[in-house]
C-alpha positions in Angstrom: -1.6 -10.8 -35.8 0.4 -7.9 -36.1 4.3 -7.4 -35.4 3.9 -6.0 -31.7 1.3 -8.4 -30.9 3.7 -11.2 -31.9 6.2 -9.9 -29.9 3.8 -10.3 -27.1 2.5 -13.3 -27.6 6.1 -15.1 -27.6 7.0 -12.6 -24.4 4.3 -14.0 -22.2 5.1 -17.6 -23.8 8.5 -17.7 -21.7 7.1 -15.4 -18.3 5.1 -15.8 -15.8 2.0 -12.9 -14.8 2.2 -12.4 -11.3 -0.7 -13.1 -9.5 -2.7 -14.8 -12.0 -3.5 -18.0 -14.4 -1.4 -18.0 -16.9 -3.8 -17.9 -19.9 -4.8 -14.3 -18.4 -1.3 -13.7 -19.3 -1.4 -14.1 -23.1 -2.6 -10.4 -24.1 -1.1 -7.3 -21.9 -1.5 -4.1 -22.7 1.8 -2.6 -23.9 2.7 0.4 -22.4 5.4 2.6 -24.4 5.4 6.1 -22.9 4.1 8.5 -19.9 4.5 11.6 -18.7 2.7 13.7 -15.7 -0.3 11.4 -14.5 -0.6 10.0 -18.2 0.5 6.9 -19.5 0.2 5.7 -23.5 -0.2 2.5 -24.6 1.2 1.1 -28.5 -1.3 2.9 -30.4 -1.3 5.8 -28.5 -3.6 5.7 -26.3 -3.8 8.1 -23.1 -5.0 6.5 -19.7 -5.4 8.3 -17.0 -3.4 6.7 -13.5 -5.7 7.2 -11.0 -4.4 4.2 -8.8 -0.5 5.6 -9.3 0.0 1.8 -10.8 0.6 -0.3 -8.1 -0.3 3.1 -5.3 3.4 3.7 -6.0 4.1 6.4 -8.8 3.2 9.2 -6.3 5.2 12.1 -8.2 3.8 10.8 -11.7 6.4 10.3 -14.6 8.8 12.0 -15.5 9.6 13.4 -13.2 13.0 15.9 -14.1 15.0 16.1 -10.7 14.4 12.3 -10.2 15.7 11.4 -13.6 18.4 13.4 -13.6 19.5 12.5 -10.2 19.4 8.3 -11.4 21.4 9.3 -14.7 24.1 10.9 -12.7 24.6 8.1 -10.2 24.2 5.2 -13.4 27.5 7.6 -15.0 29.3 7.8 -11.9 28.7 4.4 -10.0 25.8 2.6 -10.5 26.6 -0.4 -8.4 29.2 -1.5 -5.5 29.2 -4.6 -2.9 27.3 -3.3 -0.1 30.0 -3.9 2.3 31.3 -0.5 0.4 29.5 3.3 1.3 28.8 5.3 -1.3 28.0 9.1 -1.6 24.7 8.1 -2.5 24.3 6.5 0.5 25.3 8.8 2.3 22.7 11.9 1.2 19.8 9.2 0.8 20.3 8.9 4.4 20.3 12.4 5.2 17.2 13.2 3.0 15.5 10.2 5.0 16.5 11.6 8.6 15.5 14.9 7.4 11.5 13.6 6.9 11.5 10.5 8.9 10.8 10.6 13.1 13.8 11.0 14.9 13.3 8.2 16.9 14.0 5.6 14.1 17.5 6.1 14.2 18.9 2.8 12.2 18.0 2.0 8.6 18.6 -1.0 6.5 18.5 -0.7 2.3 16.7 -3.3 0.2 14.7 -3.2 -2.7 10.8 -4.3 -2.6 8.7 -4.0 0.7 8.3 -7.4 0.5 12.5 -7.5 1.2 11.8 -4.5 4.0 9.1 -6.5 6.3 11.7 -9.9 5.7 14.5 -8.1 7.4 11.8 -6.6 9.9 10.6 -10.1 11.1 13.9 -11.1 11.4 15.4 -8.3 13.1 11.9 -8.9 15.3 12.3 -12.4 16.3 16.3 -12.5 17.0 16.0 -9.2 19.1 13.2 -10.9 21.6 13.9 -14.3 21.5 12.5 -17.0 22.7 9.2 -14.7 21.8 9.0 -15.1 18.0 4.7 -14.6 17.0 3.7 -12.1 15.0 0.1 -10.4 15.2 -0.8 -9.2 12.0 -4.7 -8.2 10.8 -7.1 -10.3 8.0 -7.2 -7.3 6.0 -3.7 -6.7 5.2 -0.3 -7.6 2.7 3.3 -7.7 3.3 4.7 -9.0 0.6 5.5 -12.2 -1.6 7.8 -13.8 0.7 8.0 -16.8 2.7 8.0 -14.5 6.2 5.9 -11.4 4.7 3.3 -13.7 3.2 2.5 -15.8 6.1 2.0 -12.3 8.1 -0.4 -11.1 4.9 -4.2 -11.6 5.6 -5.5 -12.1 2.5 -6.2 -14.7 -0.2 -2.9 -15.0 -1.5 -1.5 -16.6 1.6 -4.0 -19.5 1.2 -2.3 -21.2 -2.0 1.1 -20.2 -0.2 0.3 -22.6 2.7 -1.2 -25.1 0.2 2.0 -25.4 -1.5 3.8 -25.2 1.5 5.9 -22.2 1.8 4.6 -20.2 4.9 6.8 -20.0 8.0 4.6 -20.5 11.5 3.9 -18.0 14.0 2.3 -15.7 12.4 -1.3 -15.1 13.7 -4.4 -12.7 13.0 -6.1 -10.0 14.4 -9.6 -8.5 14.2 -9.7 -5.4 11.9 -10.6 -1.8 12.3 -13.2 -2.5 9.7 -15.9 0.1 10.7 -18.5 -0.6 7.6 -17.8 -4.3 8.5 -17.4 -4.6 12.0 -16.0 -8.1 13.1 -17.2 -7.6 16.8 -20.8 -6.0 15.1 -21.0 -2.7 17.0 -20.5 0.7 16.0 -17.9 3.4 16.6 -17.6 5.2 19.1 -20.3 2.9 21.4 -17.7 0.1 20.5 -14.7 1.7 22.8 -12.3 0.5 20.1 -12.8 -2.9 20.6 -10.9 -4.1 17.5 -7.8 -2.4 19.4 -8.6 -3.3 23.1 -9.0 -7.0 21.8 -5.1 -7.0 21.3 -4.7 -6.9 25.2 -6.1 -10.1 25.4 -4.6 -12.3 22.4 -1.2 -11.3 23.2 -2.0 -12.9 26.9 -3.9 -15.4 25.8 -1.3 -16.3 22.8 1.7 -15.9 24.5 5.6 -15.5 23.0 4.7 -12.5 21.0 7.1 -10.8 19.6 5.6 -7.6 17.2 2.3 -6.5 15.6 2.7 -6.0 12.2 -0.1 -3.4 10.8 -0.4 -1.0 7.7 -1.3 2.1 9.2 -3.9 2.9 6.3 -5.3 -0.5 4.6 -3.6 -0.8 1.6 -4.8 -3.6 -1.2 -7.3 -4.9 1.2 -9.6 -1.7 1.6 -7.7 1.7 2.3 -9.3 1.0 6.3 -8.9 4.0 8.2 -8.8 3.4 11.8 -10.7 5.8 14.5 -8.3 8.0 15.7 -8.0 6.0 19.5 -6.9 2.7 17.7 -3.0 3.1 17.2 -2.7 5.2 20.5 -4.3 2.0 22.3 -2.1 -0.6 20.1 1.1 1.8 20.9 -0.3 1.5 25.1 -1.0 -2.3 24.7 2.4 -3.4 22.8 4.7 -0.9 25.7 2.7 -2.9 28.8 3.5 -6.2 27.2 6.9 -6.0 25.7 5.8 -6.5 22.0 7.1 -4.6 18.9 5.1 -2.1 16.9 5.9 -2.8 13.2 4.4 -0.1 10.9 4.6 -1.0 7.2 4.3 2.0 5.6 4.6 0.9 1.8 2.1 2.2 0.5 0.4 5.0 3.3 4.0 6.6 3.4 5.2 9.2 1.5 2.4 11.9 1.7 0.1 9.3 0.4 -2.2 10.1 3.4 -1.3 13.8 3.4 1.7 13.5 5.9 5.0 12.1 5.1 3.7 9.0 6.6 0.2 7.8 7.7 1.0 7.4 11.3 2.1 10.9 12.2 -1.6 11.2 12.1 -2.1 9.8 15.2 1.4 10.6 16.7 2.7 7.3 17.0 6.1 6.0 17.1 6.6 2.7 15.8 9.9 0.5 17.0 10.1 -0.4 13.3 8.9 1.5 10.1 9.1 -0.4 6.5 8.5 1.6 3.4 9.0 1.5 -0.2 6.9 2.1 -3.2 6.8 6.5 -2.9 10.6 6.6 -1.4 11.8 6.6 -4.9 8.6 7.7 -6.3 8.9 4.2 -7.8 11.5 5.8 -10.0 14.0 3.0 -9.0 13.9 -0.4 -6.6 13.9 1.0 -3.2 12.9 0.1 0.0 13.8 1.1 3.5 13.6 -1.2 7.3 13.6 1.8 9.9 14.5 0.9 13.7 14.8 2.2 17.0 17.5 2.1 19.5 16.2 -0.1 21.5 16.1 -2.4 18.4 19.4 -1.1 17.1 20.9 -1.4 20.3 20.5 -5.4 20.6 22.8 -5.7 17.1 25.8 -4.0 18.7 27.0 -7.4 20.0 24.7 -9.4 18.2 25.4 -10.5 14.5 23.1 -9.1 12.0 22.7 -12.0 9.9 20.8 -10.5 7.0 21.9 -9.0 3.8 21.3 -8.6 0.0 23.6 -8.3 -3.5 21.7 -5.2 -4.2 21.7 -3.7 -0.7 22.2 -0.3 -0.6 22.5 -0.6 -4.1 24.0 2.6 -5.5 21.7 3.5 -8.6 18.3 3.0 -6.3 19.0 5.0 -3.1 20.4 8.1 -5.8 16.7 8.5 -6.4 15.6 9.6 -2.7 17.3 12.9 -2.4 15.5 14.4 -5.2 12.4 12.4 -4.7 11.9 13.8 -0.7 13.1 17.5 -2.2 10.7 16.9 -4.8 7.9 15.9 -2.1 8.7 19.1 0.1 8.2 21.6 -2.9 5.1 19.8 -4.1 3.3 20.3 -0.2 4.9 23.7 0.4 2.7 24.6 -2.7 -0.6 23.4 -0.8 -1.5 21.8 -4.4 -2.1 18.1 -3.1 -3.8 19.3 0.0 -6.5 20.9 -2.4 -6.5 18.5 -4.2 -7.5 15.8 -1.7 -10.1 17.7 -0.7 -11.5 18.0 -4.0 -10.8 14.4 -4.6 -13.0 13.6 -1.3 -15.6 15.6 -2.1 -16.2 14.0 -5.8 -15.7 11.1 -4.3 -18.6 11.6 -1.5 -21.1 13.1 -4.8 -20.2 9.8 -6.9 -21.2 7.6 -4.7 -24.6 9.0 -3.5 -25.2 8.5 -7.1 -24.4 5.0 -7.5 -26.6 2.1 -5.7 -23.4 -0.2 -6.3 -21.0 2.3 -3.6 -22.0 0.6 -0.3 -19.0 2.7 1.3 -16.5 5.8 0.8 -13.7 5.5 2.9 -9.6 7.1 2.7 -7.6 9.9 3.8 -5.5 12.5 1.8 -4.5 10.5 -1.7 -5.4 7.0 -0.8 -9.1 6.1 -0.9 -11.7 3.4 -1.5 -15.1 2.2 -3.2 -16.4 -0.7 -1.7 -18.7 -2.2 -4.1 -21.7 -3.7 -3.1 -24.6 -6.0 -4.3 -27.1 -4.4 -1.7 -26.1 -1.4 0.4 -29.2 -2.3 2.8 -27.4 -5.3 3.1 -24.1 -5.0 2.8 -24.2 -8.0 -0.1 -20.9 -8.0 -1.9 -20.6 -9.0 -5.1 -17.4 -10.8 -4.6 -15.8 -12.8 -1.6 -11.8 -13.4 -0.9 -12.3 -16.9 -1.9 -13.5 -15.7 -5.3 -10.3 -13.5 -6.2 -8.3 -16.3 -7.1 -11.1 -18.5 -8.5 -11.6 -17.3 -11.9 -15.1 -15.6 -11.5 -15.5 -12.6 -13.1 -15.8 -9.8 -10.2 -17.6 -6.9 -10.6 -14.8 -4.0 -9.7 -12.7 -5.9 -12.2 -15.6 -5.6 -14.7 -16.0 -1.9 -13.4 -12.3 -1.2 -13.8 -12.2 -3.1 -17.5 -15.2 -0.5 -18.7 -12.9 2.7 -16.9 -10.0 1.4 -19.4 -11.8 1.0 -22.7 -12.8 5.0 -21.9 -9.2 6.0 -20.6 -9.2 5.7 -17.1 -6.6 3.3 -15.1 -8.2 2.1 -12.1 -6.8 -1.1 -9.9 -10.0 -3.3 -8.5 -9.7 -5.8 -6.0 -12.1 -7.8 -5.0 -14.5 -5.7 -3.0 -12.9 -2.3 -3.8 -12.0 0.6 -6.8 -8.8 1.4 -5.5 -8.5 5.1 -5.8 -5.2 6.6 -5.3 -3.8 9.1 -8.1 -0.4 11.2 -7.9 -0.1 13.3 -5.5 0.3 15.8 -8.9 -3.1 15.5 -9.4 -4.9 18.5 -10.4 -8.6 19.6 -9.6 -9.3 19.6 -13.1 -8.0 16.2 -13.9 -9.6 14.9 -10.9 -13.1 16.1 -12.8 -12.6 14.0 -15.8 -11.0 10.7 -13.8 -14.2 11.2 -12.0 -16.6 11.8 -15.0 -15.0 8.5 -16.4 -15.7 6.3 -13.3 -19.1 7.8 -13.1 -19.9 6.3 -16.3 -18.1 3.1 -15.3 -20.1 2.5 -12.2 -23.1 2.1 -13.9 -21.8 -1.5 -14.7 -22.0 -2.3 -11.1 -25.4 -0.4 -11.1 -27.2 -2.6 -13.2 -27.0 -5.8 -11.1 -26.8 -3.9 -7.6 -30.3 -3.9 -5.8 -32.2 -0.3 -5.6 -32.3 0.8 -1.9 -33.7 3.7 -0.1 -30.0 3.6 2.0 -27.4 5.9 1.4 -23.6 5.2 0.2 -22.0 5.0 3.9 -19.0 7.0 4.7 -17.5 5.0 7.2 -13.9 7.0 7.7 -15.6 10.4 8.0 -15.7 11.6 11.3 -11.5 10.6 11.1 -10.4 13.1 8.9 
């Protein structure tokens, strides 16, 4: 064993992985350097980031203005008590009203989107008490928390409530899953339904508070709705008093091709949560936007919510020269070309692979469901098998992508695809001529069909 893998080995002796049994802890890749869309691991290694790490990295590393921006603030002030303003404050709230809709007027500073959808629920349920439920969706995450992982859909809230941890009232809606429709009918014969089903559990449930949704599925499936569904969610929460929370981690900041995914459809939320792109991931960041008629209700009332690292100096320096940064990059038309490109590969790979049931994203942030059968619409995996220690086949699809220098993040259905928004054409040819070679790993156990590779977000673009 050599020196650096010693040094390993007694580092994951005293941590804990996230997400996973520990024994899949004991050998991490070390990463020691990146640059661009690049990172290298100990030997040297390039990989191309074709997921931005965790969908978060959207200006790639290294990038100048940022940097410089965070050395500046760490030699000036790097930290105060947030009962203090700083200048950096001060201009990361001018960038943010300068790119952010008007209407959210009122911001609160934390430092995960896990912390931003906390303070969101709780802003939620003392604001329109005695209503206190939350809708959220099956196919969603919020974060870690007690509060934002009872409102998360997926697997990883069932071994919170086994050990206890979840907070009640948080319930679930059907999705706007078009490839797997939960009510079985197809767009646009379907009138929505998935949204006009809404009307009715917030009359049927009663003491609802907010709907929680992310505007573009994030981990669970990069689901992009038809383009009545948020203009029917907006109509339905206005006639019954309810709160629209957007969370916006990961479709905000230009991810989707627009500063964030639900200007798309022209929708105000009452609340906005974001994190992840708003420092380009260049520093802890994350943001809890309100309206007035939120902000309004805390004039008298006490807002009884608050962080050590609020506001914290050294993060919110990073957001001036990461939305200036953002500006320059789409006043160039780069990224727009580039998406395109991106879509179209994306379209071309998976007619050629029987193992792509579905192609399905907008702008940056895309998806490859993986199927068994695309006749049936088999998966591979299930959500109960995520956490279960099989071996699932995008995880095996992303392991073969590594080994020949391409990052990819899997879940258990998808291949999450979602580069830097830096991307070029060109690198978006040889990501792509690495995944094709990849795929064939989900070929060889997928059943040959006469159907074709559906492209179930399509007509929304």
């Amino acid at each position: 064993m050599s020196v650096t893998e010693t040094k390993i080995k007694e580092l994951t002796n005293h941590t804990y992985g996230t997400w996973s049994r520990q024994k899949a802890w004991s050998t991490p890749m070390q990463i020691t350097d990146a640059e661009g869309i690049y990172f290298y691991n100990d030997k040297g290694k390039p990989f191309i980031d074709f997921s931005s790490q965790l969908m978060c990295t959207n200006l790639g590393f290294k990038n100048k203005a940022v940097i410089e921006a965070i050395i500046k603030q760490a030699e000036k002030l790097p930290y105060v008590a947030p009962g203090f303003v700083t200048e950096a404050a001060i201009e990361a709230v001018e960038a943010l009203r300068s790119v952010m809709p008007q209407e959210l007027s009122k911001l609160f500073f934390s430092t995960s989107g896990t912390e931003a959808n906390e303070a969101a629920f709780k802003l939620v349920r003392q604001s329109k008490f005695p209503a206190y439920k939350i809708i959220s969706r099956y196919h969603s995450y919020h974060g870690a928390t007690a509060g934002s992982i009872s409102a998360t859909g997926d697997s990883r809230r069932w071994y919170a409530e086994l050990a206890r941890t979840t907070v009640p009232g948080m319930i679930f809606a059907p999705d706007n899953y078009c490839y797997r429709c939960p009510f079985d009918i197809s767009y646009p014969d379907c009138k929505v339904q998935c949204a006009r089903y809404l009307d009715y559990m917030i009359k049927e449930e009663g003491n609802v508070a907010a709907m929680i949704v992310e505007p573009v599925v994030g981990t669970n499936g990069r689901i992009v709705p038809p383009p009545e569904y948020y203009p029917i969610l907006r109509q339905i929460c206005d006639e019954n008093n309810v709160l629209l929370i957007a969370d916006e981690v990961m479709s905000g900041w230009y991810r989707t091709g627009k500063t964030f995914a639900m200007e798309h459809w022209n929708v105000i939320p009452d609340i906005m949560t974001t994190a992840k792109g708003a420092s380009a991931a260049y520093t802890p960041l994350a943001i809890t936007a309100t309206s007035d008629k939120v902000a309004k209700f805390f004039e008298e009332e006490l807002f009884c919510h608050g962080h050590t690292y609020a506001y914290h100096a050294l993060a919110t320096s990073a957001i001036p020269a990461a939305v200036q940064e953002y500006k320059t990059l789409f006043d160039s038309g780069v990224p727009q070309k580039a998406s395109e490109h991106l879509q179209q590969e994306l379209y071309e790979l998976a007619d050629k692979h029987i193992c792509v049931g579905d192609v399905r994203g907008i702008g940056h942030f895309w998806a490859l469901e993986i199927v068994k059968n695309r006749k049936t619409k088999e998966p591979f995996d299930t959500k109960a098998e995520k956490f279960a220690g099989k071996a699932l086949m995008p995880a095996q699809i992303g392991a073969e992508a590594m080994k020949r220098g391409l990052y990819v993040a899997s879940w258990y259905d998808t291949m999450v695809i979602a580069p830097p928004l830096i991307i070029t054409e060109g690198q978006i040819d040889e990501a792509i001529g690495i995944l094709d070679k990849a795929l064939e790993v989900g070929d060889k156990e997928a059943v040959e069909t006469d159907v074709p590779a559906s492209r179930s977000s399509e007509y929304k673009n």
